[in-house]
N, C-alpha and C positions, 0 to 999 in steps of 0.2 A: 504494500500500500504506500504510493507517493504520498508524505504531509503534506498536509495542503491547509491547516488553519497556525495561527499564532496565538499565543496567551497576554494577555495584558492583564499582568495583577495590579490592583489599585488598594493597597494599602492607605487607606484612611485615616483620620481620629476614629470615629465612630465603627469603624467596619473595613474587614477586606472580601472585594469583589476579585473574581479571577473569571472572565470573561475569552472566550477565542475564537476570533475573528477569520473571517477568510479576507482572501487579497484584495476583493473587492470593498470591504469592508462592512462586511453584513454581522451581525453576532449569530453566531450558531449555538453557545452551548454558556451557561454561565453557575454560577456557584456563589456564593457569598454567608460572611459569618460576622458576629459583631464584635467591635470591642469595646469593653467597659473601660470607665476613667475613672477616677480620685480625683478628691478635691481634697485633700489633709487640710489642710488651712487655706484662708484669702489670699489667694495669688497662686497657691501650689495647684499643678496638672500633672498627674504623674500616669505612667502605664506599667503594664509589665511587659517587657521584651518576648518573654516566655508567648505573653498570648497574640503577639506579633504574628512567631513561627503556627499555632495553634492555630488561630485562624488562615494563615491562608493555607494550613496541609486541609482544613475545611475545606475551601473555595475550591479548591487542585477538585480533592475528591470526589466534588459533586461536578465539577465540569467533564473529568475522564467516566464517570456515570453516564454519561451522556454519549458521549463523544469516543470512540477508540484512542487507546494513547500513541499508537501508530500514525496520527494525523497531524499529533502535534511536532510542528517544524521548531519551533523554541518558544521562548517567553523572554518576558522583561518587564521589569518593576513600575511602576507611578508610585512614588510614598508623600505622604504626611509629609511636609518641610518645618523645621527648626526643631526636630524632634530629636533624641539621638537618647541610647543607654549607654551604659558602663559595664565593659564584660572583665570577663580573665581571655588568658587567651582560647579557652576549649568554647567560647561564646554564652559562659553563665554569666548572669547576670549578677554583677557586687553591688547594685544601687539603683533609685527605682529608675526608672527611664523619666524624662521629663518632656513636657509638650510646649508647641507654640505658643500654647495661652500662658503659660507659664511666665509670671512677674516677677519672681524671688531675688533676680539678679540685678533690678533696677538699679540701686546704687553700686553695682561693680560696672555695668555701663558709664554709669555718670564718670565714674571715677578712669576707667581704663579712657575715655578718651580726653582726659585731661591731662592723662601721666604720656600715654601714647599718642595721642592727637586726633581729634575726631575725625579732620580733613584726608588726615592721613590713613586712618583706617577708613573711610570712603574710597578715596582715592584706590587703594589696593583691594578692595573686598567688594566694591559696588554698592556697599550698603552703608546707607549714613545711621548714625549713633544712634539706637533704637534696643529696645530690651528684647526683641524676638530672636535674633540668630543666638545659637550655640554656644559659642565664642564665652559671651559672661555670665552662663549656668558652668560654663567648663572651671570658669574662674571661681564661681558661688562655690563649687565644691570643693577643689584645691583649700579654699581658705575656709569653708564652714564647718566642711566634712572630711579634714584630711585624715581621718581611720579610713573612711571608706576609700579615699582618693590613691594611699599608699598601694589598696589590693587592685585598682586599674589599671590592666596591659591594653587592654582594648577602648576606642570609644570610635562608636560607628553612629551614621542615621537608620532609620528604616532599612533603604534599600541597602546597605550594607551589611546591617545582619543580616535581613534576607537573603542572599547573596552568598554571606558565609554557609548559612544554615541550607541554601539548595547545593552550594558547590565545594563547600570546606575553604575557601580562599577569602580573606580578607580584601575585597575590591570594593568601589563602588567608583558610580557615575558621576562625572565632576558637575553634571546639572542635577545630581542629588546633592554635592557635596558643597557646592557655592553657597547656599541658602543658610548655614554652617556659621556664614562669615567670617569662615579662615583661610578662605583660598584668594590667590593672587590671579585676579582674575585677567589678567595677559599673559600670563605665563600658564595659564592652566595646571598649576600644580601648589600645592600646600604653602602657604605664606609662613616661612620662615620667620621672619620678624614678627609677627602676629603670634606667633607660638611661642617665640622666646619670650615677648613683652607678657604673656597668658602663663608663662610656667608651665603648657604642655610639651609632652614630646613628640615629634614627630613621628616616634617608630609605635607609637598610641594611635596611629591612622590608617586608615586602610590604603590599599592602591588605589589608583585613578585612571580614569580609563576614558573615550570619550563616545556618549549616546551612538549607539550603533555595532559597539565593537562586542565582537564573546568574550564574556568574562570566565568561564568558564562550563561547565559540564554536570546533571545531576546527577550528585553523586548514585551510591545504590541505595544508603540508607533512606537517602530523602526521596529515591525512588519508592519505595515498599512503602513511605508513610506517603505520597502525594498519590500514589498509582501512577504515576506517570513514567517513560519509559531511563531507562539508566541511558547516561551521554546526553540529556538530551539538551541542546546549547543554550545557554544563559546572557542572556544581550546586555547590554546595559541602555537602562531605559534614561527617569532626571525625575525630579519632583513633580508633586502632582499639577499646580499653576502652570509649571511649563509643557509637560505633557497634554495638559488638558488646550494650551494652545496651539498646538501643532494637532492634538486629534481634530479641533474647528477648524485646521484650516489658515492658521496665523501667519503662513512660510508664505503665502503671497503678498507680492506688492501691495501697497495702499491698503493695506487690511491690518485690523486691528480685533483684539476677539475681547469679548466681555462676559464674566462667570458671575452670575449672579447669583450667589452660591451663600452659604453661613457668612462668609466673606464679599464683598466684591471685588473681584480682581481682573484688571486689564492690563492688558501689553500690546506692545506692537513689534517686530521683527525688523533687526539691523545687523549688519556685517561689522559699525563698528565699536571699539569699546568706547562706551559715551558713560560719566556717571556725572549724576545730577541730583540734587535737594528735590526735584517732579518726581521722581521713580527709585525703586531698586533696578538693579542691572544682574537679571539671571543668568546663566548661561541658559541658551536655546535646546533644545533636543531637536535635534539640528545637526548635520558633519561638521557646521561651524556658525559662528554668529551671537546672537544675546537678546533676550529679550526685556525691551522695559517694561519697568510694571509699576503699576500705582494698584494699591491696594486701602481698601476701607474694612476693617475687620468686623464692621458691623452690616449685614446686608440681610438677609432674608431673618439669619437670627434680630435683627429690630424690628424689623417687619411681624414676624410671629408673636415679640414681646410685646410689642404696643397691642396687638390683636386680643391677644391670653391676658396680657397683665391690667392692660389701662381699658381697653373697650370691650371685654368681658366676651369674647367671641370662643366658641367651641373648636379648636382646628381640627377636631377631628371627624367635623361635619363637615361638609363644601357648601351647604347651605348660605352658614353664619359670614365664609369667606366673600362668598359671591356676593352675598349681599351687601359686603362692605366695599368690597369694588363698585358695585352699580351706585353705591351713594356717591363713593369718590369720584366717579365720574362724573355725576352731578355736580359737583362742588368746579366752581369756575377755576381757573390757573392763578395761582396764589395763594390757595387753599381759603380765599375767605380771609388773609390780611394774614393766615398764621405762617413764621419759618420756619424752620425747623433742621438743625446741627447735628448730623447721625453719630454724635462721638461716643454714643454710649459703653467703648470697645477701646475707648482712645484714640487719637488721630496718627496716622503715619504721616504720608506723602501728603502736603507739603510742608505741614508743620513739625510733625517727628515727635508728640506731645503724648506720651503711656499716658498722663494724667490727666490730660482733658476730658472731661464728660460731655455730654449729651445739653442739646440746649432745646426749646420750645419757646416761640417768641409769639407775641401779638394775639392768645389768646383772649375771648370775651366771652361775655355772657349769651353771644350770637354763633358763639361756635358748635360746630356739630361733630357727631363722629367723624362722617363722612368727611369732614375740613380735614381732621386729627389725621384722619387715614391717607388722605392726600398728600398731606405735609411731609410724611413719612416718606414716600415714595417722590416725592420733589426733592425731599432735602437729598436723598440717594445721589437723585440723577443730579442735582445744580454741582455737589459734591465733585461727581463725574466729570462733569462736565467742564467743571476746572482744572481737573487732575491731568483729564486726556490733553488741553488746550496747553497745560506747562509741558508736561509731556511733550509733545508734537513739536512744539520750539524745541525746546531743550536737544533733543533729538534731530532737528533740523526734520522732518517726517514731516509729507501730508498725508493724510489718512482718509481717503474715500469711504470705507463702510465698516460696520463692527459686525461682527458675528456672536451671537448673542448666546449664549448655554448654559445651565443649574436652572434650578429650581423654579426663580422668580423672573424663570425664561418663558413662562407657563401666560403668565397674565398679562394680555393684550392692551388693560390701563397703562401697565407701566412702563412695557415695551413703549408704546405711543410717548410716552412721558418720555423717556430717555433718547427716543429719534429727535423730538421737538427741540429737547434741551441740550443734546451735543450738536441739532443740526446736519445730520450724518444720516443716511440709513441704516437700520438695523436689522439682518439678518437671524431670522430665529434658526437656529441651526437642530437638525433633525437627530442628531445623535448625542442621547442624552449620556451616555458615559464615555466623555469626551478623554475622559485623564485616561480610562482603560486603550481607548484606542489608539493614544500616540503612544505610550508605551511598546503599542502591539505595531505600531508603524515602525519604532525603531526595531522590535523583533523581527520584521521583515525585512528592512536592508541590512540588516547584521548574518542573515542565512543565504541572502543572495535576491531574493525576490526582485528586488528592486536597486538603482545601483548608488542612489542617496535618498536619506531621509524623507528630504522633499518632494522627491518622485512617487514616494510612499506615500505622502501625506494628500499629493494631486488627486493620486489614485484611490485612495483609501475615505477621505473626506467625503461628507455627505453633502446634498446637495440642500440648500435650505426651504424649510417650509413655505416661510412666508417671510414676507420684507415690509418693513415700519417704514414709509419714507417722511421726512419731518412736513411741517407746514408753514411755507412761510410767517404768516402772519404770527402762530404759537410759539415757532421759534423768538420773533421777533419780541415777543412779550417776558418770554422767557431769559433774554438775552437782558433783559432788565433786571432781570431776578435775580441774575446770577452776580450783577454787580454789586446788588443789595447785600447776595447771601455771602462775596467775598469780602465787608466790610465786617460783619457780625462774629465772627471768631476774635479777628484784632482787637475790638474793642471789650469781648470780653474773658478776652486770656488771662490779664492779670486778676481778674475775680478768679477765675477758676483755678489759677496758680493757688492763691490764700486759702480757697476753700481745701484744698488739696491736702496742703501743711497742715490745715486745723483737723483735718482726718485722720490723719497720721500720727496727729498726736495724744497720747492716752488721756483721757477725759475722765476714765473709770470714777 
């Protein structure tokens, strides 16, 4: 039997999906298992590594249930990004694994780019001074936890345990390994200076390898636990943001993709290394290249909490949903005089601000749900809508269309809201697991299918549902807005700064 599908595991927070697609990119067979988190205290995310490997020998086994293991040509990763545990070197875990959402390290950030330089770890990593990457939980521990830090030989992300645990070798993919923010992102390999100013050591890291390439071979044991067949090629795939832009389709000119996801996350694709205060700068999964990205860590998860927590709505009816669209759509562009600041999550790009919260302006006694609801999904897109415009400079990039994918890719209010408000058309893209399939696009040019990523990605990519195109006149109303909603953060930063510090401080 000639292979003829690929696997694209998607390692999540919440769950791994292992999905295997054919060339053309259809899904034929999938599997999925969930993962639980910790919350020990305010600010801590932690996982366990262990249920990393656990769930996806799940996903494998329910996909080869399906599917002959004979079929499958290889696989490669999508994972979780800023995630990463602490092993020895036989890949047990000495410490819990900790998550993106994870806060703990704020003041080793603060502090690391004042001793090392902020500019300068931008300049080298692509990512300006921000408590998500790696980098200063690697430092939290060193200094909080050094019992634990002494038994550390290993310290991987996602996709490199994974990695370890299908092929026994320490590798992973450097568009898993950037997000990290230790790699020197011109030279494609581990930031020496970064690791000495951190107190890590280098030989604490995996290999590096670049989206596309075999990393290696499943072993037998990991064969008998996945079912799937021994040899069988191990690609390397990149994080899941990046993967999920290249499953949309992001490798073409003038396109830009948008995930409207627990997150919003957008990028656009460039050949060169650009970094800027508008974006982080990922590596592409891609043979070469980078993609910018502005990211809002607040997106569908605000959308669902304003639903559940402030307008009392059921999400696990469609009813109570629909109904609050159909009012929102009532509600004229401006929601009715209200603003609304999605920082319930903090702000990244453009401010860089873990401490910022969430604002609501201009309510009254004239206000309705349906205003509330609107506001929500305005502030989103005006957000956007800024992010992409620094962006686009910053990058020198014009951008003709976004492709649009997750969740809150579903509702045509706010698809229309976000064409209006960047201006752009909006492609809704038809393939909702977007991170499984660029991973599976890289698994295809790494066995030969295809002779670059981007070929994969041509060929592989779905074609879109339907396209938001904006309206003048909305855009033009909206383009008012945006000016309004860029003045409202500046002026009240430094309240939210003070509120911040009196939080912080024991009151008990």
């Amino acid at each position: 039997m000639v292979p003829d599908l690929v696997i694209g595991i998607d390692s999540s927070t919440s769950a791994t999906k292992a999905i295997a697609w054919d060339r053309n990119g259809l899904a034929v067979a999938e599997g999925r298992a969930p993962l639980a988190m910790s919350n020990p205290r305010p600010g801590y995310f932690e996982q366990d590594p262990a249920e990393w490997w656990a769930s996806t020998v799940t996903a494998l086994r329910a996909v080869v249930a399906t599917v002959s293991p004979a079929r499958i040509a290889a696989l490669a990763i999508a994972n979780q990004r800023e995630s990463f545990g602490l092993f020895d070197e036989q890949g047990q875990a000495v410490g819990p694994a900790t998550l993106w959402l994870d806060e703990r390290a704020r003041q080793k950030a603060r502090r690391f780019g004042e001793s090392f330089g902020a500019a300068r770890v931008h300049a080298i990593s692509g990512k300006p001074l921000d408590v998500i990457p790696c980098l200063y939980r690697m430092i939290w521990f060193r200094e909080e936890e050094p019992e634990i830090f002494a038994r550390v030989e290993r310290m991987a992300e996602v996709h490199g345990y994974l990695v370890f645990r299908l092929s026994g070798r320490w590798v992973t993919s450097t568009a898993s390994a950037d997000p990290m923010g230790i790699l020197d992102m011109r030279a494609m390999d581990w930031s020496n200076e970064i690791l000495d100013a951190a107190g890590v050591a280098r030989g604490m890291m995996p290999d590096l390898a670049k989206p596309g390439t075999v990393l290696g071979q499943l072993t037998s044991k990991a064969a008998i636990l996945t079912g799937l067949r021994e040899g069988t090629p191990i690609v390397a795939g990149g994080g899941d943001g990046q993967c999920a832009g290249t499953g949309a389709g992001v490798l073409q000119p003038r396109c830009a993709y948008i995930n409207l996801g627990t997150a919003v996350v957008s990028g656009s694709f460039g050949t060169d290394y650009v970094h800027d205060q508008a974006f982080r700068t990922e590596t592409a999964v891609a043979d070469d290249g980078y993609i910018y990205e502005t990211c809002l860590r607040a997106g569908t998860f605000l959308v669902d909490w304003m639903a559940r927590e402030m307008l009392g709505v059921d999400l696990h009816g469609a009813s109570g949903l629909a109904a609050l669209e159909a009012e929102a759509a009532a509600s004229p562009i401006g929601a009715g005089g209200i603003m609304l600041l999605p920082y319930w999550q903090g702000v990244m790009d453009p401010h860089w601000d873990s401490t910022a919260r969430g604002v609501i302006a201009g309510l009254s006694g004239s206000s309705s749900r349906g205003d509330i609801y609107r506001a929500v999904l305005e502030g989103i897109a005006l957000h956007q809508a800024a992010t992409s415009q620094r962006a686009a400079a910053a990058a020198a990039q014009t951008i003709g269309q976004f492709i649009a994918i997750g969740g809150g890719a579903k509702s045509d209010l706010w698809m229309q809201i976000l064409a209006d408000a960047l201006d752009h058309p909006i492609k809704r893209s038809t393939t909702v697991e977007a991170s499984s399939l660029g991973a599976a696009m890289a698994a295809a040019k790494g066995v030969g299918w295809f002779s670059t990523i981007a070929e994969a990605s041509l060929a592989m990519a779905s074609e879109p549902a339907k396209t938001f195109e904006p309206d003048a006149k909305r855009a033009a109303l909206y383009a008012e807005l945006l000016a309004i909603h860029a003045d409202l953060w500046p002026m009240l930063s430094t309240w939210n700064q003070r509120l911040a510090a009196f939080m912080e401080t024991d009151h008990g």
